[in-house]
C-alpha positions as CSV (number, residue, x, y, z in Angstrom):
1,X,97.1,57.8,102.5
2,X,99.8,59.9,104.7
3,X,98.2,60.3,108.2
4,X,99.9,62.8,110.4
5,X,100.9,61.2,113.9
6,X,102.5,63.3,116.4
7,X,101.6,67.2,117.2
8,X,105.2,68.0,116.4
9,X,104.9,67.4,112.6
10,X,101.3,68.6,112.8
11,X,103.0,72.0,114.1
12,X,105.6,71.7,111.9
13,X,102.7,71.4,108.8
14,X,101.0,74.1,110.0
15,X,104.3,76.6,109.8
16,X,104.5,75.4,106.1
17,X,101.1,76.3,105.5
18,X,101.9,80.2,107.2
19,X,104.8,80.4,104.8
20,X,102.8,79.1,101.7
21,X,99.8,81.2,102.4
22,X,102.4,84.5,103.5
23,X,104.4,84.2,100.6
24,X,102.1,83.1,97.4
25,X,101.2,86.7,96.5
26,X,105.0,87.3,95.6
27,X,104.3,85.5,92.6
28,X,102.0,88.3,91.4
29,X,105.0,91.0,91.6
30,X,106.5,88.4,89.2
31,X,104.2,88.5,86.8
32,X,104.5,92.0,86.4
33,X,102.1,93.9,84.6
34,X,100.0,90.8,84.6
35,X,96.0,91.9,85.3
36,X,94.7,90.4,88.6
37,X,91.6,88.9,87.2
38,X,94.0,87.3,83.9
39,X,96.2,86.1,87.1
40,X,93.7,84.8,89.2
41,X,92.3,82.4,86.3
42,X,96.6,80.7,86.5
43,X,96.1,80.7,90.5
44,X,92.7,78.7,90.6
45,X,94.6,76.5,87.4
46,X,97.3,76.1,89.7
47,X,95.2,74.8,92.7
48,X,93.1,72.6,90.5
49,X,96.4,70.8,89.3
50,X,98.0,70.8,92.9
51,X,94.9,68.8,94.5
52,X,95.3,66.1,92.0
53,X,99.1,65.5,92.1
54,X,98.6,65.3,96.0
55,X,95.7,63.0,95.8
56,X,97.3,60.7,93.6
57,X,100.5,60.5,95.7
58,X,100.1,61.5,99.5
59,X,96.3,61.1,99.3
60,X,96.9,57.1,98.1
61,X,99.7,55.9,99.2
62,X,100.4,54.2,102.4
63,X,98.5,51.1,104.0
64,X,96.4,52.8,106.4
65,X,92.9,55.0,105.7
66,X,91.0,55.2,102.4
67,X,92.7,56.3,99.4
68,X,92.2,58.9,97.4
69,X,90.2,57.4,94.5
70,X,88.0,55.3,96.9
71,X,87.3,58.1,99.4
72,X,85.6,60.0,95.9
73,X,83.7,57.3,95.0
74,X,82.4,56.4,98.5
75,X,81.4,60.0,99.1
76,X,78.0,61.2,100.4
77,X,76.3,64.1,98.3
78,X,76.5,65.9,101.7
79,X,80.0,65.9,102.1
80,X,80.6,66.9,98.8
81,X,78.3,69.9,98.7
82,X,79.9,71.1,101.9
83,X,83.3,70.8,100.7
84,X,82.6,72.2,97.6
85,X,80.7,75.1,99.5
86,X,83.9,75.5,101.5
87,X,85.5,76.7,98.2
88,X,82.8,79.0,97.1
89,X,82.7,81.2,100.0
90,X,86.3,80.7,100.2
91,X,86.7,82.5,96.4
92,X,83.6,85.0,96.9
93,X,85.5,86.1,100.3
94,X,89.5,86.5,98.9
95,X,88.0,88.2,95.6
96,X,86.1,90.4,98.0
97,X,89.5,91.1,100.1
98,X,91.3,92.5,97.0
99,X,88.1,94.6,96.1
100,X,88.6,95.7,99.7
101,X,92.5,96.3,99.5
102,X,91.8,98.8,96.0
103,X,89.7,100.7,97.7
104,X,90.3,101.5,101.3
105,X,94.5,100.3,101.3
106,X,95.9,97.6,102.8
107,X,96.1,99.7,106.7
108,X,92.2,99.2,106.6
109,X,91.3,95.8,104.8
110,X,94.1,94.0,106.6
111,X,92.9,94.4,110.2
112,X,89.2,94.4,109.4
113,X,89.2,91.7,107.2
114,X,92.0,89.1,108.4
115,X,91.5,90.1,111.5
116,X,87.9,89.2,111.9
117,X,88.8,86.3,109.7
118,X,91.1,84.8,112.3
119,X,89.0,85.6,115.6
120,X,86.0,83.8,114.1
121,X,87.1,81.6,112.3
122,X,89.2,80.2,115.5
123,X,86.1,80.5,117.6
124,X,83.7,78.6,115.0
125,X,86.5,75.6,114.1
126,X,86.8,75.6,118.8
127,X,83.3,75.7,119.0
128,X,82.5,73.0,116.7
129,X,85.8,70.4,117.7
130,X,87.4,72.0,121.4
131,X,91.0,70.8,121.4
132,X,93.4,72.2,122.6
133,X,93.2,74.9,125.9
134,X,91.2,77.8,125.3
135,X,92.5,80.3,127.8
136,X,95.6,80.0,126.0
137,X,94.4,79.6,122.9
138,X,92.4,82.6,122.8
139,X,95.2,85.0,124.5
140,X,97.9,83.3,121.5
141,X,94.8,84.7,119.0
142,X,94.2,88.1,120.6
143,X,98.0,88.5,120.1
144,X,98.4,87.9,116.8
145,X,95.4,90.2,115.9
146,X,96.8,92.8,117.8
147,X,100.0,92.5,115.9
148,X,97.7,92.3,112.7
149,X,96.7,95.9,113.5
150,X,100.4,97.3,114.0
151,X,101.4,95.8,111.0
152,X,98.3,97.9,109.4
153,X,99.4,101.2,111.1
154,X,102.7,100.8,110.0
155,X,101.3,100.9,106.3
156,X,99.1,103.4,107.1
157,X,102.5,105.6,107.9
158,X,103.4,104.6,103.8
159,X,100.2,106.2,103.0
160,X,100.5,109.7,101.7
161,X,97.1,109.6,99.8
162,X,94.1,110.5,101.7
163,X,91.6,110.6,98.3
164,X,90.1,107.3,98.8
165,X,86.8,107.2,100.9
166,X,87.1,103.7,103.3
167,X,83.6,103.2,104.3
168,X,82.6,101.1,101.2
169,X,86.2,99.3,101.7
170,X,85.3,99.1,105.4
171,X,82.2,97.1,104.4
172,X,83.6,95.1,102.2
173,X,86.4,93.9,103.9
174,X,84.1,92.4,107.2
175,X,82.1,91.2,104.6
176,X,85.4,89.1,103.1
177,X,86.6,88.4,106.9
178,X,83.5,87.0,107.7
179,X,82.8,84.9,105.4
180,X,86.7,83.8,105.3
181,X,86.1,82.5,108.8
182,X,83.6,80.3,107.4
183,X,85.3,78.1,104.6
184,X,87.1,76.1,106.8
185,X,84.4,74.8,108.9
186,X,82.7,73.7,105.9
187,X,85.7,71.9,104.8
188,X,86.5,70.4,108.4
189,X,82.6,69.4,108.4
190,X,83.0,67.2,105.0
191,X,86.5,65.4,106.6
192,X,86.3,61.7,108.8
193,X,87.3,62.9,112.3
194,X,89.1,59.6,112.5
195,X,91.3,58.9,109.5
196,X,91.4,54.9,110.8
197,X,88.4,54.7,111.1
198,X,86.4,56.4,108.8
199,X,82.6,57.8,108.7
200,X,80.3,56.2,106.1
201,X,79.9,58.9,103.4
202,X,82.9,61.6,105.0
203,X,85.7,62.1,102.9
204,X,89.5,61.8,104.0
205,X,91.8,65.4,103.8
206,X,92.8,64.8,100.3
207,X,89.6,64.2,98.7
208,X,87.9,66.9,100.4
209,X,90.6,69.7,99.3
210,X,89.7,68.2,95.7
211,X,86.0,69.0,96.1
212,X,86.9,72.2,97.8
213,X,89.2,73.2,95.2
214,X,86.3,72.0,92.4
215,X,83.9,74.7,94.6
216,X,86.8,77.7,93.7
217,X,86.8,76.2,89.9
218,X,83.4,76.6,89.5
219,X,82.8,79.6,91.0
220,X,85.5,81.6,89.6
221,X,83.4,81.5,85.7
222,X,80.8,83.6,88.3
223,X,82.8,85.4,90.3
224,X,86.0,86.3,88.0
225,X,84.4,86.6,84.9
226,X,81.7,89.9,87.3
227,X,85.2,90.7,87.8
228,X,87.1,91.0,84.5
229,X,83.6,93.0,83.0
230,X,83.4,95.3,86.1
231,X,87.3,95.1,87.7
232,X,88.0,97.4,90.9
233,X,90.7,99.4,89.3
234,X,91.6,100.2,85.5
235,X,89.7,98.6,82.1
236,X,87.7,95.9,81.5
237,X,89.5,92.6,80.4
238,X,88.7,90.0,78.5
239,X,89.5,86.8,77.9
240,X,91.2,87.0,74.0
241,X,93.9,89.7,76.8
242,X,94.1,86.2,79.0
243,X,95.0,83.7,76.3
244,X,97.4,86.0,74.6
245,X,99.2,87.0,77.6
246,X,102.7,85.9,78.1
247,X,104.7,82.6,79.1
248,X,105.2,84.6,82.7
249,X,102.5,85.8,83.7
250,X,101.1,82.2,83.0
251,X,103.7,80.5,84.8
252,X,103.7,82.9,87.9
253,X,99.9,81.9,88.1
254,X,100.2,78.5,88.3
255,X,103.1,79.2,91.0
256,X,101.0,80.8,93.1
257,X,98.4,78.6,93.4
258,X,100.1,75.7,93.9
259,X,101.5,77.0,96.7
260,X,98.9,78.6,97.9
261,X,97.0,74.8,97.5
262,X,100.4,73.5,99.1
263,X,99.4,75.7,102.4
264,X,95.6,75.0,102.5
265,X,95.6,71.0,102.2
266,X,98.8,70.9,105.1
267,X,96.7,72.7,107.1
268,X,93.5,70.2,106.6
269,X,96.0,67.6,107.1
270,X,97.6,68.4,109.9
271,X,93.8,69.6,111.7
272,X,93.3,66.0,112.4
273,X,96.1,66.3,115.2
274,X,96.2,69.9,115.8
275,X,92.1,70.4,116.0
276,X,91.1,72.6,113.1
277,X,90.9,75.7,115.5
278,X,94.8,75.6,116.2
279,X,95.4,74.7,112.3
280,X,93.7,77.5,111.2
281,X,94.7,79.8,113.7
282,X,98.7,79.2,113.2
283,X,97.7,79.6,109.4
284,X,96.5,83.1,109.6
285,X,100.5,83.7,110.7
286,X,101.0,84.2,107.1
287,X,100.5,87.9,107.8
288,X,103.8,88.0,109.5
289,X,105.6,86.1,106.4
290,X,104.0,88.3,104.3
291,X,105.5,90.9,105.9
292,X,109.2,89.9,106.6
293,X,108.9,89.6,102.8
294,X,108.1,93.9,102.3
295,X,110.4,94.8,105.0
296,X,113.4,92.4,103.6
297,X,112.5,91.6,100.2
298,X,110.9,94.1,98.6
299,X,111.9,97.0,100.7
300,X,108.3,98.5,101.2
301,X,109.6,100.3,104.1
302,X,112.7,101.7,103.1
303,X,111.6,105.4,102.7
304,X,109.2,104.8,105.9
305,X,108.6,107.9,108.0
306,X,110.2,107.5,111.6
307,X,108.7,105.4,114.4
308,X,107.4,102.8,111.6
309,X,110.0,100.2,112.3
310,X,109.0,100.4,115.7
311,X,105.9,99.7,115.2
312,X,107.2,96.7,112.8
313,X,108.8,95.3,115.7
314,X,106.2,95.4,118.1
315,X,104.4,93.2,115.2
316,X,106.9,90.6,115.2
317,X,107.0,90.1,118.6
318,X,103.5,90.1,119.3
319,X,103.4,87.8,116.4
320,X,106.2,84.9,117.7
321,X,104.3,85.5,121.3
322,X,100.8,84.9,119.5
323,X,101.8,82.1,117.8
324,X,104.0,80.2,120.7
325,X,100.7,80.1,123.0
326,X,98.5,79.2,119.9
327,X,101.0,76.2,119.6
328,X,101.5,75.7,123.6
329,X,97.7,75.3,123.6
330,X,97.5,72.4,121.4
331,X,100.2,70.4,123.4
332,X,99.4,67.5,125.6
């Protein structure tokens, strides 16, 4: 399998994983009047088909570590529940941050929920493997969240409807942020924290993104189909709508979770170098590619009221500042 040696391309892994977990969501203004929960079934698809196609080729080639078929079969039951558990809390707490995101607005779900999201999850991945400095670490963190929030005030400033009531979305987005924080550990906890030399029963990177990605598969016939009966916004769908929707809306689907997938198994195997704190941490800079795509993509900004590019700026400074000392921290 394909073991990540130096920081540098651990680093560099980690910024491929910010741009595939920014920029995935494009692929749902592709589909167009695609329905989220129709969408969502192509996404989870998508990942399933990704984690295969890596396993079989980065996850087995290459003379050193297990490979991916014998790292399966060697697995303890323990490290495949907690992978797997990794991807149910992972789908329960992104199909909580959409419920959150129809009902209070991105300016409210996106601070509350990514940004608790980050701050724990950082602090639970430190607590339970400390690399890297954490002085530094922690100051790159608060950085980035504080750039989280301008980037939500500067949506707030698009906002000129003030009929939606935010407490429930409040709730459900620390709900989703906390439990966010969680899926990684899990994850990290299923993974041999020496790929040369590895743990009877633990799993290498690849295999555990497969189980992970098996927890999402499973749950989503629970959570999507409570979804598609009681949706957030609009009519109940079914799934006669899913299988006779169009070519594109299919297609964008499967786009977006394969990169999506792309983005999440990087970042599990680049952790090994990183530490899974700084892994995830530089992950959750997908906010920032996220939004370089509305200012310059989509133009979500171009009737803003004034001040809001200033507070965009601010966000991508804080943001390149954040994410330099989350990287300085992981350096020898």
């Amino acid at each position: 399998m394909y073991i990540v040696e130096t920081y540098t391309i651990a680093v560099i892994l980690t910024f491929v994983t910010m741009l595939c977990w920014g920029s995935w969501a494009n692929t749902q203004k592709i589909a167009g009047g695609y329905r989220f929960e129709l969408f969502y079934w192509d996404y989870v698809i998508g990942i399933l088909i990704f984690s295969l196609i890596l396993g079989f080729t980065l996850g087995s080639n290459g003379s050193e570590g297990m490979s991916f078929t014998d790292s399966i079969s060697g697995a303890s039951g323990r490290s495949i529940l907690n992978a797997a558990l990794g991807g149910v809390i992972f789908n329960l707490s992104n199909i909580l941050l959409v419920a959150a995101i129809a009902i209070a607005g991105m300016s409210i779900a996106f601070p509350v929920g990514v940004g608790l999201c980050m701050v724990l999850g950082v602090i639970i991945n430190y607590i339970a493997i400390p690399k890297g400095n954490p002085v530094i670490l922690f100051t790159g963190v608060a950085l980035v969240t504080l750039a989280i929030v301008f980037d939500a005030v500067a949506y707030r400033k698009l906002t000129t409807s003030h009929s939606k009531t935010p407490t429930k979305g409040i709730l459900l987005s620390v709900l989703a942020g906390f439990l966010m924080a969680w899926f990684f550990r899990f994850v990290a906890s299923s993974i041999a924290t020496d790929p040369l030399a590895p743990e009877p029963g633990k799993l290498t990177p690849y295999s555990a993104f497969f189980f992970f990605v098996l927890g999402i598969v499973a749950s989503n016939f629970v959570f999507n189909t409570i979804l598609m009966k009681k949706p957030i916004e609009g009519e109940p769908v079914t799934f006669a709508q899913y299988f006779k929707a169009g070519a594109k809306g299919h297609l964008a689907g499967l786009l977006g979770g394969m990169i999506w997938a792309v983005g999440t198994s990087l970042s599990l195997i680049a952790a090994g170098k990183a530490g899974y704190a700084i892994s995830f941490g530089l992950g959750q800079g997908a906010t920032l590619i996220g939004a370089l795509w509305g200012v310059f993509i989509w133009k979500e900004f171009k009737a803003a009221p004034k001040g809001t590019y200033l507070l965009l700026t601010f966000m991508f400074i804080l943001f390149i500042a954040g994410l330099g000392m989350i990287i300085i921290a992981g350096a020898d």
